[in-house]
N, C-alpha and C positions, 0 to 999 in steps of 0.2 A: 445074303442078298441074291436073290436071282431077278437077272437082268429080260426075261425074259415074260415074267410075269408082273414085272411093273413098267409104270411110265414115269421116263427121265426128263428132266428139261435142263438143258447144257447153256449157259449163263456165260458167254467170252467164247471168243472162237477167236483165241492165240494160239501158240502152239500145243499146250496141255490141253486147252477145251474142247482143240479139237479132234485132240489124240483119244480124248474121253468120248466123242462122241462117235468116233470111231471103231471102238473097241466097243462099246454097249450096241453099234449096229449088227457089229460081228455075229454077237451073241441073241440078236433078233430081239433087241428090244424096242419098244416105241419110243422114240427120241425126240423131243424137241428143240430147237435149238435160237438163240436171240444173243444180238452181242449191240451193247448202248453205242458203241464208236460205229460211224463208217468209214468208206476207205474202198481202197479196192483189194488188198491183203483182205478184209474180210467178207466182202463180197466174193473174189473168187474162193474162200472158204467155202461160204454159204453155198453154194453154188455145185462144188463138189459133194459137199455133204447132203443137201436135197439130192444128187442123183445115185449117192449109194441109201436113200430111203429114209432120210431126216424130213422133217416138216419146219420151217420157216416161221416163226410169229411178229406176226408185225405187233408194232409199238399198244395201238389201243388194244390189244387180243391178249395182253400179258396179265392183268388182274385175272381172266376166263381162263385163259392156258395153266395157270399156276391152283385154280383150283382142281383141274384132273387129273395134273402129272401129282406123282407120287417120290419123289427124288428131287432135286436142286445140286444140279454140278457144277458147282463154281471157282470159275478159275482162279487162279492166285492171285491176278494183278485187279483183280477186284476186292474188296473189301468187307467182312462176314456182315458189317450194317449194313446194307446197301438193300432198299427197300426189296427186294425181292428175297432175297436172303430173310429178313424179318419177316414177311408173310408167309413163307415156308415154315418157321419155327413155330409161328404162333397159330398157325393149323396144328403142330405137333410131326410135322414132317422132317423128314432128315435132309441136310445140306450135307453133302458130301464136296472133297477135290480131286480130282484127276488122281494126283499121290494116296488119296484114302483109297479108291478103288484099286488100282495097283497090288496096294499092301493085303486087300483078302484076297487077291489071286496069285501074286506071286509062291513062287516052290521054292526059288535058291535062295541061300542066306542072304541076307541084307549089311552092308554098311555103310550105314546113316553117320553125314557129315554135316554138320552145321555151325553154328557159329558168327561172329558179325561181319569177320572180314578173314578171307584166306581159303572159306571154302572150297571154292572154283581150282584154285592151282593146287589144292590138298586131294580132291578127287581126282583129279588127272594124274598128280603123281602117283598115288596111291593106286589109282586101277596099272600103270603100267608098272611099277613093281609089283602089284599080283601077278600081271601078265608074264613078268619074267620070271617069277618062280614058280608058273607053266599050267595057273590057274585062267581058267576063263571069264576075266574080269570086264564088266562092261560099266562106264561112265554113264549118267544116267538122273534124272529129275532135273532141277533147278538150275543145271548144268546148259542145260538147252535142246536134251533129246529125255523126253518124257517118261517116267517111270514105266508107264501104262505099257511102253511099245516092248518092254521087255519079259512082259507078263512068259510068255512062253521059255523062257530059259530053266532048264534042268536044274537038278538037285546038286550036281556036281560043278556050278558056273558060281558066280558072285558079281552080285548089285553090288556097283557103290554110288549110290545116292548120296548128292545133295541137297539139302533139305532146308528152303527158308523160313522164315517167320510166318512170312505169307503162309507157305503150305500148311505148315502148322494149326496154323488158326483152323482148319477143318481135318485136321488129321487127329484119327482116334487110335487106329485098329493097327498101326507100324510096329511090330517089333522085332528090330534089330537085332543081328548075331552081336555087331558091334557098334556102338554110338560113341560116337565123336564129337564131342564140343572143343571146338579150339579157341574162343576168344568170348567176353560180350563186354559191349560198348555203346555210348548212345545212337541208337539208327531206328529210322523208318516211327520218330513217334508221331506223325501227323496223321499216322495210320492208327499205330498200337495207344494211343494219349498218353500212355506213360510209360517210364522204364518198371514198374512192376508188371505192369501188361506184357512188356515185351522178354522180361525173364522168364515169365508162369510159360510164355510161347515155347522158349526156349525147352523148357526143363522137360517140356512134355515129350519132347524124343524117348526120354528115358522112364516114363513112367510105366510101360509095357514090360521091362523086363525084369528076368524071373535069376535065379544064381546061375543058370548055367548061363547066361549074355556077360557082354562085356561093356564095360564105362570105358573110353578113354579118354579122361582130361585133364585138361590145361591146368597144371598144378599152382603155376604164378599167374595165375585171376583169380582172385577173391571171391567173385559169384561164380566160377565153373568151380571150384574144388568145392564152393559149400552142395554142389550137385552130387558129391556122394555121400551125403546122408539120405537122400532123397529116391535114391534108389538100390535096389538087392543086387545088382551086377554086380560084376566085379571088378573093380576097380584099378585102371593100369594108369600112373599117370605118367605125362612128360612135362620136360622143365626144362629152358636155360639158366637156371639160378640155381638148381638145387642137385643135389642126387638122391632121386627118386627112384623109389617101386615102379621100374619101368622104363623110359626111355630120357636119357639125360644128356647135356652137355660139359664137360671138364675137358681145360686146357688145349682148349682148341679139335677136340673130337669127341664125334657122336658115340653113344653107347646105351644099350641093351641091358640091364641086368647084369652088369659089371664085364661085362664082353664090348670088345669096341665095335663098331660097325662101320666106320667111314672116319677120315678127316673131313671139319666142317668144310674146308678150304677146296674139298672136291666138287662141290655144289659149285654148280655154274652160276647160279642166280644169288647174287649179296644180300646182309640185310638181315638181323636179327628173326623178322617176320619170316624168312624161310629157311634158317635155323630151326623157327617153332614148326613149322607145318613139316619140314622131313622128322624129328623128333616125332610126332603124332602120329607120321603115316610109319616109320619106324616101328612103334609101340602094334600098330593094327596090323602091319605084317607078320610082326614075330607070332601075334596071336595067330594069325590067318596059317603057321606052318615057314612062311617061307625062308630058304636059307641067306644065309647072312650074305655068303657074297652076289647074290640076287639084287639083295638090298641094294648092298653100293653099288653096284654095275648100274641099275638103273637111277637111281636116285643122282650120279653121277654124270648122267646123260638127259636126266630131264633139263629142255630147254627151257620150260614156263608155258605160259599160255598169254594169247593175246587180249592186246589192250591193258596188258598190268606189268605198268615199268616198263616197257618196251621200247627198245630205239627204234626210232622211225628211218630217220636219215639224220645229213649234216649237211647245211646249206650253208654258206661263205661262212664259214668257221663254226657254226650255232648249231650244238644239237637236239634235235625233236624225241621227246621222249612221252609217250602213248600211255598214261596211267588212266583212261576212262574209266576202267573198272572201280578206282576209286571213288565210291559213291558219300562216304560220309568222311570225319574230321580225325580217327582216326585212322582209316588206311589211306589220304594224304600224310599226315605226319610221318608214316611209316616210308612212305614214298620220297618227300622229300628228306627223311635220312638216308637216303642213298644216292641223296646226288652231291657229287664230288665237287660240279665247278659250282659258280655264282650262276643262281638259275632264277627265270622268268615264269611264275607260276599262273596257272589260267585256274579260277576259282570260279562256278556258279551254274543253274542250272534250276531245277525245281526245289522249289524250297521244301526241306521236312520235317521243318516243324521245332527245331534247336537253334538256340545260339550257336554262334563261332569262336568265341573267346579263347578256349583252350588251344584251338585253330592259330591263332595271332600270335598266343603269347611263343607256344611254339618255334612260330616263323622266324621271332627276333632274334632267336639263339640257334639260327640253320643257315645254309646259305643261299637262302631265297632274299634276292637283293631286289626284288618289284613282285606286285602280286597284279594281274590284269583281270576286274571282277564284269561278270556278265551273265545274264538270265534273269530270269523272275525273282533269285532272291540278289540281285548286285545291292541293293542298299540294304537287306539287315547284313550282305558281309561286311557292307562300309560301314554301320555303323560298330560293329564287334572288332575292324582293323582299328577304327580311330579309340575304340573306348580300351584299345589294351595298347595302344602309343602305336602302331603299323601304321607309319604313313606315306610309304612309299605304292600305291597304288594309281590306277588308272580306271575308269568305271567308263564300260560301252553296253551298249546293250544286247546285241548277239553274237552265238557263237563268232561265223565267219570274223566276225569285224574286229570278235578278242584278239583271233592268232594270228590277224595281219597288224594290228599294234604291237602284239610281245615280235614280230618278225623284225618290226621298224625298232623296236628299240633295245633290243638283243646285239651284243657285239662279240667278235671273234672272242672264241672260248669260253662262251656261258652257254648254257643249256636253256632250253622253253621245253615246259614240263607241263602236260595236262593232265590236271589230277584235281577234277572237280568238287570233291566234299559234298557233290551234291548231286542227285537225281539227274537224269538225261530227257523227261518227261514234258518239258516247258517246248524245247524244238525240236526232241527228237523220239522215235519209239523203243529205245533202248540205249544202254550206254553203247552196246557194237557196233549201233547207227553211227553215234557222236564218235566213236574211236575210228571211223570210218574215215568219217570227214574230215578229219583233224588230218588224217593221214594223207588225204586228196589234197589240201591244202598246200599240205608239206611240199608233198609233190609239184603241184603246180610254180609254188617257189621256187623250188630247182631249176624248172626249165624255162623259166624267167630268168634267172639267173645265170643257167647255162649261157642263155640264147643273148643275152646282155654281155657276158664275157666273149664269146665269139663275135660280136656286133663289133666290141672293142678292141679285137684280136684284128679285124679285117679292116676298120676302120683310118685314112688316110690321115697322117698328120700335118700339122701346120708348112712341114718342111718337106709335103711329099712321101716320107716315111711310113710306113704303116707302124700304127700300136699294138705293143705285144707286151704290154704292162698287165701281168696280171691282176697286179693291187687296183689295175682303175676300173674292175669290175666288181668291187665291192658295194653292195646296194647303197652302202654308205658314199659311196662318191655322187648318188644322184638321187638328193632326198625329190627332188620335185617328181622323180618318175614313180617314186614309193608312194610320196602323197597322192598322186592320180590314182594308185591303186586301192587306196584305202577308200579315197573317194567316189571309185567306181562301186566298192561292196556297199558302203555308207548309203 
């Protein structure tokens, strides 16, 4: 591909589309560019991009536009049917994405991560154990900073890309030093229609590579281990169930090819789920070189990443814990196995496309004692809690209004856990938006609450005395000032 003797038309001016139109202006090519949403996020796009020499197409000019450009860049969060996309093909035109361009320019090795749930905190840990064992590793794709922007990294650095289904769908030309599959589960079929669509997505990470790359996967999923027959890599896997060719768990500690590497108990972060992803990023380091006690120094110190299981705060007994990133049914279940007390779970958002069931039955044997449902899909999750016996629920319709009910009916020493099983898309433009809020929320709680407890701190009593009861600042002593609250968001 030379960008300079074709013309491009850039389809989504998000983060990647815009990165892509970016990098093909560099290279002086003719770019056009059109994105279906407005906003002002793509307005000041557009905006910047017309003045580094993009061209604009309005809405009636796109059938005309689409017959000169010679390329289709289209972003991820748009979808390969989407009529433009199909008039591109059926000229015989190539649809590229942001990550396909990337992948013919990039020089340094690549390690491609994917997977249905775990990705995000698997690349982050994984580049900073590269980092410490003194390699120039840079985080990067589906992560949130575009593959494209690292096109200039030397031979001696390392990609590690995230890699999702979406990018897939237009991804040919990737091959990976090393591929990473760590999980697959039901997600995103209102996109893919079914879960064969959405494995063939998957598999295709690996279809590029030749014996000298590497496979690493997930040895206890049934569909990630049938993934090495499918490709000539070489195969390293990780387990917690088994002792494997590669990176294992036994008796309470990680290991390597019969070398220990860590006590699991050194990881900050709990929870079988990141057991599996230091085992994974474990196995891609020992390939990458790095030494052992690299490993655990960092793997050791990695904090996590935001919005996944994270504690917010603790307002009069009750704490806030930030799982947005959980987007589908399993990385809630994984979530709520790691909460200790009786927790109050916030369920709902754009719907995609599955039942809940396996969601409910779940919930009856954890200790999630109320589930609070909300968004465009709250009635198929009520009808999937009632049709597996959950009937401990609450149905509101938005966000805000969920987390000021789980707030009102949360008591000292339970948890309120946001960990949607579903898309952020119905009211917000990302789950980080919605983990945002959740957390503004929190906050405002506090200083309601602060400011309530010092109200009753200062406040005269009947006999003259002032009150210095802390207990009678518990929002529980004044439901009618909670109700006003809920009925202000209402």
């Amino acid at each position: 591909m030379y960008p300079e003797q074709q013309i491009f038309f850039v389809l989504g001016l998000s983060r990647s589309g815009r990165a892509a139109a970016e990098f093909l202006l560099s290279k002086n090519a003719v770019v056009y560019i059109y994105d279906d949403v407005s906003g002002e996020r793509v307005e000041q796009s557009a905006r910047e991009l017309v003045a580094k020499g993009a061209k604009r197409v309005a809405k009636e000019m796109l059938g005309k536009t689409a017959e000169t450009c010679d390329v289709l860049v289209l972003s991820p969060g748009i979808p390969i049917d989407h009529p433009l996309a199909v008039a591109f093909k059926r000229r015989g035109k190539a649809v590229v994405g942001e990550t396909e361009l990337a992948a013919r320019y990039m020089r340094c090795p690549i390690v491609a991560v994917t997977g249905t749930n775990g990705k995000t905190t698997t690349v982050s840990m994984l580049a900073e154990v590269l980092q410490k064992g003194g390699l120039n590793a840079k985080a990067c794709g589906n992560i949130g900073s575009p593959m494209i922007d690292y096109c200039t990294l030397d031979e001696k650095s390392v990609a590690v890309a995230e890699i999702s289904s979406f990018q897939l769908e237009t991804l040919n030309s990737l091959c990976p030093h090393i591929s990473l599959v760590l999980n697959i589960t039901e997600d995103h079929l209102n996109r893919h229609y079914n879960m064969e669509n959405y494995i063939f997505l998957k598999a295709k990470l690996l279809k590029n590579a030749s014996e000298s790359e590497y496979a690493v996967l997930n040895f206890d999923d049934g569909i990630v281990r049938g993934f090495a027959e499918k490709t000539k890599a070489q195969t390293v896997w990780f387990s917690v169930r088994e002792k494997v060719r590669g990176a294992y768990y036994e008796n309470g500690d990680l290991y390597f090819n019969d070398e220990k590497i860590m006590p699991a108990s050194d990881l900050l972060a709990e929870g079988v789920h990141n057991i599996q992803n230091a085992l994974a990023v474990i196995a891609a380091s020992k390939i990458m070189g790095v030494k052992t006690k690299d490993i655990a120094e960092a793997l050791a110190s990695f904090k996590g990443i935001k919005h996944r299981i994270e504690t917010v705060d603790e307002v009069c007994g009750v704490a806030y814990v930030d799982d947005s990133k959980g987007t589908n049914a399993d990385a809630t279940i994984k979530a709520v196995q790691c909460m200790k007390r009786k927790t109050l779970l916030l369920l709902g958002g754009k719907n995609k496309g599955y039942d809940y069931s396996k969601l409910f039955t779940a919930l009856k044997n954890s200790n999630v004692v109320h589930a609070i449902l909300y968004g465009e899909n709250r009635y198929a999750l009520l009808k999937s809690a009632r049709e597996q016996g959950f009937e401990s629920v609450t149905v509101c319709e938005t966000f805000a209004f969920a987390v000021r009910i789980a707030a009102m009916l949360a008591k000292r020493g339970q948890t309120v856990l946001l960990s949607p099983a579903s898309a952020s898309f119905d009211e917000f433009t990302s789950y980080e938006e919605r983990g945002d809020a959740f957390v503004e929320i929190v906050r405002s709680l506090k200083q309601k609450s602060a400011s309530a407890e010092q109200s009753l701190q200062t406040e005269p009593s009947p006999d003259g005395n002032e009150t210095v009861d802390g207990d009678e600042g518990d929002r529980k002593s004044d439901p009618d000032r909670f109700q006003a609250d809920v009925e202000e968001i209402e």
